[in-house]
C-alpha positions in Angstrom: 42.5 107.2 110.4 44.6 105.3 113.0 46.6 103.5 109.6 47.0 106.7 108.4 48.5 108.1 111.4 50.7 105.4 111.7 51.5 105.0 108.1 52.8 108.7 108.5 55.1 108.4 111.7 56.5 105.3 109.9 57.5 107.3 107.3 59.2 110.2 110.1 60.9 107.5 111.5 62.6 105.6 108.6 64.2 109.0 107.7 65.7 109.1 111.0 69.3 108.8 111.3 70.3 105.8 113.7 71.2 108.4 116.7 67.5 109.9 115.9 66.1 106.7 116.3 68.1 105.3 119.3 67.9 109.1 121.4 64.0 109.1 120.8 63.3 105.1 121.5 66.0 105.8 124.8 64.0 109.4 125.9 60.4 107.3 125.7 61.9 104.5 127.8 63.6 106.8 129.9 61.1 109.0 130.9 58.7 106.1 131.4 61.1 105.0 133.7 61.9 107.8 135.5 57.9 108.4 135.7 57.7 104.6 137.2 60.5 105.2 139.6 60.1 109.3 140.3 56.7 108.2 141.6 56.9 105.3 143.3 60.0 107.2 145.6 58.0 109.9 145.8 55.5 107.7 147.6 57.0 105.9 149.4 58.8 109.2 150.8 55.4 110.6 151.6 54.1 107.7 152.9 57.5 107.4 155.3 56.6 111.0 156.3 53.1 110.4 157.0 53.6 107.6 159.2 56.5 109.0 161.3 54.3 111.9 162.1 51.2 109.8 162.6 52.7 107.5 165.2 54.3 110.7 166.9 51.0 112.2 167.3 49.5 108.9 167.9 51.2 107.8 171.2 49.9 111.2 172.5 46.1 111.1 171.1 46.2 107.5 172.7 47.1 108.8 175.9 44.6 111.8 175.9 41.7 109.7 174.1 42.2 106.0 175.6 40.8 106.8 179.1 37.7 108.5 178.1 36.5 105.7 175.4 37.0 103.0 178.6 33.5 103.5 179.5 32.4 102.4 176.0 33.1 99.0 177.3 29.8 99.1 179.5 27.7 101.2 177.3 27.1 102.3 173.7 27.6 106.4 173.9 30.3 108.5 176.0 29.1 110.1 179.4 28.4 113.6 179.3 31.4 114.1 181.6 33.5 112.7 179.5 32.3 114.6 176.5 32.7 117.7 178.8 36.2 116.6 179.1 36.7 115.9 175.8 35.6 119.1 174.3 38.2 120.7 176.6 41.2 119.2 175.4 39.6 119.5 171.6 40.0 123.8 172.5 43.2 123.5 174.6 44.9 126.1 172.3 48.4 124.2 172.4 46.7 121.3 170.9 44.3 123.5 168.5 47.0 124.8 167.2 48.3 121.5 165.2 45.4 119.2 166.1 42.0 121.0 164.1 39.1 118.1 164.8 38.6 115.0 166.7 36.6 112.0 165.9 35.6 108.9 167.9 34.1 105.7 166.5 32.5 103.0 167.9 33.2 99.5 166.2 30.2 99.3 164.5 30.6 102.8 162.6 28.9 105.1 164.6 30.2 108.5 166.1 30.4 108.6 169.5 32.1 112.1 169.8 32.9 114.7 167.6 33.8 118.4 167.4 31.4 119.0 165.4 28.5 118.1 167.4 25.7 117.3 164.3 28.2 114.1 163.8 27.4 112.8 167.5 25.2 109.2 166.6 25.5 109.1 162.9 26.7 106.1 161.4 28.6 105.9 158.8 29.7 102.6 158.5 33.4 100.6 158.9 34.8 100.9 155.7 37.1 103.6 156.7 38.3 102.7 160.3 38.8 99.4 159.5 42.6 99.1 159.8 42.3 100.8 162.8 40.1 98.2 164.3 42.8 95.8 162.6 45.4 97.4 165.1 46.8 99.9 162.6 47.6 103.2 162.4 46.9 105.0 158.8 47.4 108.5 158.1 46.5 110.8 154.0 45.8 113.5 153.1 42.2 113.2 152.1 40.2 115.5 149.7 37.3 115.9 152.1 34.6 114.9 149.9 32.6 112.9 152.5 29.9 113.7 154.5 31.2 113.6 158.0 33.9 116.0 156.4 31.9 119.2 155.9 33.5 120.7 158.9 36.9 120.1 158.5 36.9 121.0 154.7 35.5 124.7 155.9 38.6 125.0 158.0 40.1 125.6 154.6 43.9 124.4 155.0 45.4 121.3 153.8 44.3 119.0 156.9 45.9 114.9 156.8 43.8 112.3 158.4 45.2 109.5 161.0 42.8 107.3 162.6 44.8 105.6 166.1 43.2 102.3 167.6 42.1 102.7 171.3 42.1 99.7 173.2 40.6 98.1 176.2 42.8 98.6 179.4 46.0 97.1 179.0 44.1 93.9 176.9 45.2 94.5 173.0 41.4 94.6 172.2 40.0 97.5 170.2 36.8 98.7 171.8 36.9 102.1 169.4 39.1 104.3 166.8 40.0 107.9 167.3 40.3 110.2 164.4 41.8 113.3 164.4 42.5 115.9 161.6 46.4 117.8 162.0 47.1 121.0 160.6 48.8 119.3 157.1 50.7 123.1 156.0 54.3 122.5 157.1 54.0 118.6 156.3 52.9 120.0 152.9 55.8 121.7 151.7 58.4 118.9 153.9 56.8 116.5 151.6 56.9 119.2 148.3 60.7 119.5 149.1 60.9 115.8 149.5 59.3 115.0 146.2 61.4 118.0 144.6 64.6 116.2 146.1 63.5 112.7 144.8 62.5 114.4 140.9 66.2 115.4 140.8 67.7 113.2 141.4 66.0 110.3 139.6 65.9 113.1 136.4 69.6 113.9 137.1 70.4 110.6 136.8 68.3 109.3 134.4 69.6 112.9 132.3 73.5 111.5 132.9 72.5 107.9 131.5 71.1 109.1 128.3 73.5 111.4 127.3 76.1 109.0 128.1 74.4 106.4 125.6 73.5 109.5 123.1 77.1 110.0 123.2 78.4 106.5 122.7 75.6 105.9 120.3 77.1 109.1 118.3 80.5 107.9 118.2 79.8 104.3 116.8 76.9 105.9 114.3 79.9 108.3 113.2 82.2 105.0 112.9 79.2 103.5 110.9 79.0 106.1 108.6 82.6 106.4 108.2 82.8 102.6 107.1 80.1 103.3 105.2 81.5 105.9 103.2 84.6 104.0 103.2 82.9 101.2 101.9 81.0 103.3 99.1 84.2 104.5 97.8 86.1 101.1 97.8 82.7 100.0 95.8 83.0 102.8 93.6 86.7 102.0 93.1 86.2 98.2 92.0 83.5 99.9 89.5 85.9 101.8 87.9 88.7 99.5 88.1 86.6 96.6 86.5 85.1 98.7 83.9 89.2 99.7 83.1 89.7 95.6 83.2 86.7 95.5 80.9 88.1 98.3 78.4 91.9 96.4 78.7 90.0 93.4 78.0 88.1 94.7 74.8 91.5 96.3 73.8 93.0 93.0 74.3 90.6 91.5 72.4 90.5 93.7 69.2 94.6 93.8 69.3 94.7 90.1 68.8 91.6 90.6 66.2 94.0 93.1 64.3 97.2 91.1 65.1 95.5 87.8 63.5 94.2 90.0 60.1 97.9 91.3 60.2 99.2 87.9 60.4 97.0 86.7 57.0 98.0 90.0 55.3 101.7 88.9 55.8 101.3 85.5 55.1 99.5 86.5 51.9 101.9 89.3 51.0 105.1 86.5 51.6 103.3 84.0 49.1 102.4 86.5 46.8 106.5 87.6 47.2 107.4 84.0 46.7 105.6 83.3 44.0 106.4 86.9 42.0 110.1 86.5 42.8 112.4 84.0 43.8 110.1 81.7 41.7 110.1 83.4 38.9 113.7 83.9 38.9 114.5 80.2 39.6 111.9 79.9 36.2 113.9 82.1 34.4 117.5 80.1 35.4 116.0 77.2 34.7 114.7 78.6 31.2 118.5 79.8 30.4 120.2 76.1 31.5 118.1 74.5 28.7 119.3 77.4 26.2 123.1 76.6 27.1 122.7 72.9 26.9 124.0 73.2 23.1 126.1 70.5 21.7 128.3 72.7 19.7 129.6 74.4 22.9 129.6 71.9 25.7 131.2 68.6 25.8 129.2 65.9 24.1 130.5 63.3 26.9 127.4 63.2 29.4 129.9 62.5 32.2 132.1 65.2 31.3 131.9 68.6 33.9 129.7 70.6 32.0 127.2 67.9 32.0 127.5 67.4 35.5 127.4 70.7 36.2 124.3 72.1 34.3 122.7 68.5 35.8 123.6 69.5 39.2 122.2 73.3 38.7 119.1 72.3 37.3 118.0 69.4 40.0 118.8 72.5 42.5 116.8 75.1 40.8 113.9 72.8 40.2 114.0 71.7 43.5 113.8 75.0 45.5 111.2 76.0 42.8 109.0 73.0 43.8 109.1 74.0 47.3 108.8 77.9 47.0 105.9 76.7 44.6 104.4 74.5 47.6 104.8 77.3 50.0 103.5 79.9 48.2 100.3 77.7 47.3 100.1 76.9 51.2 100.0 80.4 52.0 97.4 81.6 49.5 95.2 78.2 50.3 95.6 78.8 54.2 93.9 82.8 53.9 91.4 83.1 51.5 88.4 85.7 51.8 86.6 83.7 54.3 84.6 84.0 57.3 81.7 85.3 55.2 80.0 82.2 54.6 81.2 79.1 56.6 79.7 76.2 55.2 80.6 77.3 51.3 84.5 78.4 52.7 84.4 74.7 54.8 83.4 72.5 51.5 86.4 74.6 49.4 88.8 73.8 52.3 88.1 70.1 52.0 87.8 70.2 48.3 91.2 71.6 48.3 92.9 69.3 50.7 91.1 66.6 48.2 92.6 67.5 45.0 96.0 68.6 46.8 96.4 65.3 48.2 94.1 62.8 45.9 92.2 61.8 48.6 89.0 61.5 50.8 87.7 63.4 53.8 84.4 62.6 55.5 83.0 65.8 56.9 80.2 66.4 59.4 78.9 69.7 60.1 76.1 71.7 61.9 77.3 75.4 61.5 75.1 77.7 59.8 76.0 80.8 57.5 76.5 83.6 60.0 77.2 81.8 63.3 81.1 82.9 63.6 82.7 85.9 64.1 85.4 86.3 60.8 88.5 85.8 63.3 87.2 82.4 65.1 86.1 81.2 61.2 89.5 81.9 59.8 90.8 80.1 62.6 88.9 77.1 62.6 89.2 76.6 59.0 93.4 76.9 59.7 92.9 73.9 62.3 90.9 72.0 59.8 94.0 72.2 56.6 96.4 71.7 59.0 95.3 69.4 60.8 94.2 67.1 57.5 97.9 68.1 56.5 99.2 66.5 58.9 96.8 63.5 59.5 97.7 62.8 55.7 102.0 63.2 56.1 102.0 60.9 58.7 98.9 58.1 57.7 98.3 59.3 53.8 96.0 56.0 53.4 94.5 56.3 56.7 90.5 57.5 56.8 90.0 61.6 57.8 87.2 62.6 59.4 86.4 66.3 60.3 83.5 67.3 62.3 82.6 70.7 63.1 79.6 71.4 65.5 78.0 74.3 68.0 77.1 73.2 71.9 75.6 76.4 73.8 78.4 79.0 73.4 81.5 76.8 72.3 82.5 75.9 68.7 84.0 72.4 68.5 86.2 71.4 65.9 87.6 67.7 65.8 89.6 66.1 63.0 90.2 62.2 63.0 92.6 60.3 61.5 92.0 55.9 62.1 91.9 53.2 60.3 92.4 51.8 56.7 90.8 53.5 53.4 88.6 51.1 51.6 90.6 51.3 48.8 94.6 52.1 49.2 95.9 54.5 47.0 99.4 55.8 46.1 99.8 58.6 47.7 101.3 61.3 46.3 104.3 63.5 48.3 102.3 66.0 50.6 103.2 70.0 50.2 105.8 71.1 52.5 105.1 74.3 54.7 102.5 74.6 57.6 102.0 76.6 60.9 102.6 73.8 63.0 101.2 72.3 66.5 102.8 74.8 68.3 102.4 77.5 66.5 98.6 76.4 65.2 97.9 76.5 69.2 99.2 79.6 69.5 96.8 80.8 66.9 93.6 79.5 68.3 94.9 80.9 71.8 95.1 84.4 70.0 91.2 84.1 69.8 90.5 82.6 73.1 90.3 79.5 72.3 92.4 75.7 73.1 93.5 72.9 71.4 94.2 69.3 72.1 95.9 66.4 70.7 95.0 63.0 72.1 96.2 59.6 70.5 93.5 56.9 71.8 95.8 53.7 69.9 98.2 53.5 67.6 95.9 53.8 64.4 93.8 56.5 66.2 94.8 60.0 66.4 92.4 63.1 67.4 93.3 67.2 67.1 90.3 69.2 69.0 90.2 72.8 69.1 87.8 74.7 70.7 86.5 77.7 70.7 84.2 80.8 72.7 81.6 82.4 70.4 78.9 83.9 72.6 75.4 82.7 72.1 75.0 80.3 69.0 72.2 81.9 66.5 72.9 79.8 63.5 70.4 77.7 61.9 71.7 74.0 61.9 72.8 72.0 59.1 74.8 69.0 58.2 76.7 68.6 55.1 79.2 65.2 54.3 81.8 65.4 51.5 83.8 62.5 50.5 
């Protein structure tokens, strides 16, 4: 039961705002204080009070009371004289009138005189008149519950007790204690005012303090909340604005996609233009020079002008058809329909460096069927013929070496060119045409990816490109051509 109840204000308080929680934690505190302090003034007021009029009243109960308990010094009981006397003063209707009973105790407890006369002898023991037989004066309000009060609590009005120590002569000995009962009405309501008085202001004060902090509270929960929603919003904002970045990025991504398939369509559409026309009409010219080179028209003299002439033509024609030829062949070898099937599109790249070229290449691979995306395959084979092309123009007998591999997310392509082939060869002249270093970077840059050059010695040169392909799921394999 008691975890349930406080399972359930847990839960009221959590959806409290923060001036809800601070205005009720504050009120508890506050009012506890207040109670604590309320209280204790209020006591101390009364007790203040009390005392002032006990000591008032005392000084004159001592003078009325002292000389009648002096014979208790010689004997145990008062004289009937002074009982006589006593009883007197008790019904003096000045004093009556504030001053409603009279008690006298002997030291050891016992009631020497009283007004009410069925009290005379009793004893009922120290425990009350003991600071008086201390040397104090004490002075309540008493409820009247004990049994030497049945008289006064007849009496019916609110009646406050002081017992006054009466001493010996002038000696500071306390032979007995008087006790007397004073009309309480009037010090009643001074003391009702007085706790009135001391409630309002310690409320009024204590009311000021908390709504000053409610107040201050409020304003810095409103700042808090203002930051709060300022901060929601900015948080919203960099949402949106990094989901735009990640759109711009994707559209970034599929321009240079499209740019790089546009890029092989024009390359493929210039070979294809090469090859259908300048080619063909350099064929034709060259077909027409042999038709002309008749001896029946032309000088027979081989050094004469027309010899020259049709020699110089046809060098220039063949010429310019051997290298629009070479072109054309590099453009239609560098974009075939790849990127479906990396391994079979790798071994017809090397094959066809091998028979372009009459030489070997060494290949290592561990890229399976379906672990590029078409664009980065494309690419990577590009790096590979041009960079075998070039390894072979500059070092035609020198050993090539391609290695193509996958390490967590990044495709790694490295061809090598070091050393001396085991056998030497004559080389035959390598194709013209080509992207390029700089523009073969800017090609594997178009897919996110780098490339390096790095010459460790003079026999040793290395071209590594890599490349970002998201989470390799190819199945491994290695495959060597020579």
């Amino acid at each position: 039961m008691k975890i349930r109840l406080w399972s359930k204000i847990n839960s009221i308080w959590e959806t409290l705002s923060l001036t809800q929680k601070f205005v009720s934690a504050m009120a508890l505190v506050v009012i506890l204080a207040a109670w604590f302090v309320g209280t204790w003034v209020t006591n101390q007021i009364s007790a203040s009070v009390l005392l002032r009029n006990a000591d008032t009243t005392a000084l004159f109960m001592q003078s009325i009371l002292g000389p009648a308990v002096h014979e208790l010094e010689t004997q145990d009981m008062l004289s009937a004289e002074q009982t006589q006397r006593l009883d007197e003063m008790a019904n003096d209707p000045a004093l009556s009138k504030h001053v409603r009973s009279v008690k006298i105790w002997r030291r050891d407890g016992t009631v020497v005189y009283a007004t009410n006369k069925e009290l005379v002898g009793r004893n009922f023991g120290v425990e009350e008149i003991s600071p008086a037989l201390a040397g104090k004066v004490t002075a309540f309000f008493d409820d009247l519950d004990q049994d030497e009060n049945v008289h006064e609590k007849e009496i019916g009005i609110p009646l406050y007790e002081v017992y006054i120590p009466l001493f010996a002569g002038d000696s500071r000995t306390v032979i007995a204690v008087g006790e007397f009962y004073e009309d309480g009405t009037a010090l009643k309501k001074q003391l009702w005012a007085a706790f009135l008085r001391s409630w309002f202001t310690v409320g009024g004060t204590v009311v000021f303090i908390l709504l000053s902090l409610i107040l201050i509270v409020r304003r810095g929960d409103s700042k808090i909340r203002q930051q709060q929603s300022a901060l929601e919003h900015s948080e919203h904002e960099y949402r949106s604005l990094k989901q735009k970045n990640a759109d711009l990025r994707q559209d970034i991504d599929t321009a240079k996609e499209q740019l790089s398939q546009l890029e092989v369509e024009t390359q493929r559409r210039i070979g294809m233009e090469l090859h259908d026309g300048p080619a063909q009409l350099l064929t034709f010219i060259l077909m027409h020079l042999d038709e002309i080179r008749d001896p029946a028209t032309i000088n027979p003299d081989p050094e004469s002008r027309e010899h020259r002439l049709i020699a110089d033509l046809r060098r220039a024609a063949s010429g310019a058809l051997g290298d629009i030829r070479a072109l054309s062949r590099g453009l239609f070898l560098a974009y075939p329909d790849e990127g479906l099937d990396f391994p079979v599109d790798l071994a017809n790249t090397i094959r066809a460096h091998q028979d372009l070229t009459n030489s070997t290449v060494d290949c290592q691979s561990a890229v399976g069927a379906d672990a590029l995306p078409k664009p980065i395959a494309q690419t990577a084979l590009q790096v590979i013929r041009e960079g075998l092309m070039n390894a072979y123009k500059h070092a035609p007998n020198n050993q090539r070496l391609v290695i193509v591999a996958i390490a967590g997310s990044t495709l790694t392509v490295v061809i090598e060119n070091h050393g001396a082939q085991p056998k030497l060869r004559q080389a035959p002249e390598a194709p013209k045409g080509g992207l390029g270093l700089a523009a073969l970077s800017y090609r594997v840059g178009q897919v996110g990816g780098a490339l390096e050059y790095a010459t460790p010695d003079k026999h040793h040169t290395r071209l590594t490109a890599q490349f970002p392909i998201g989470p390799a799921t190819a199945t491994p394999e290695v495959t060597t051509s020579a």
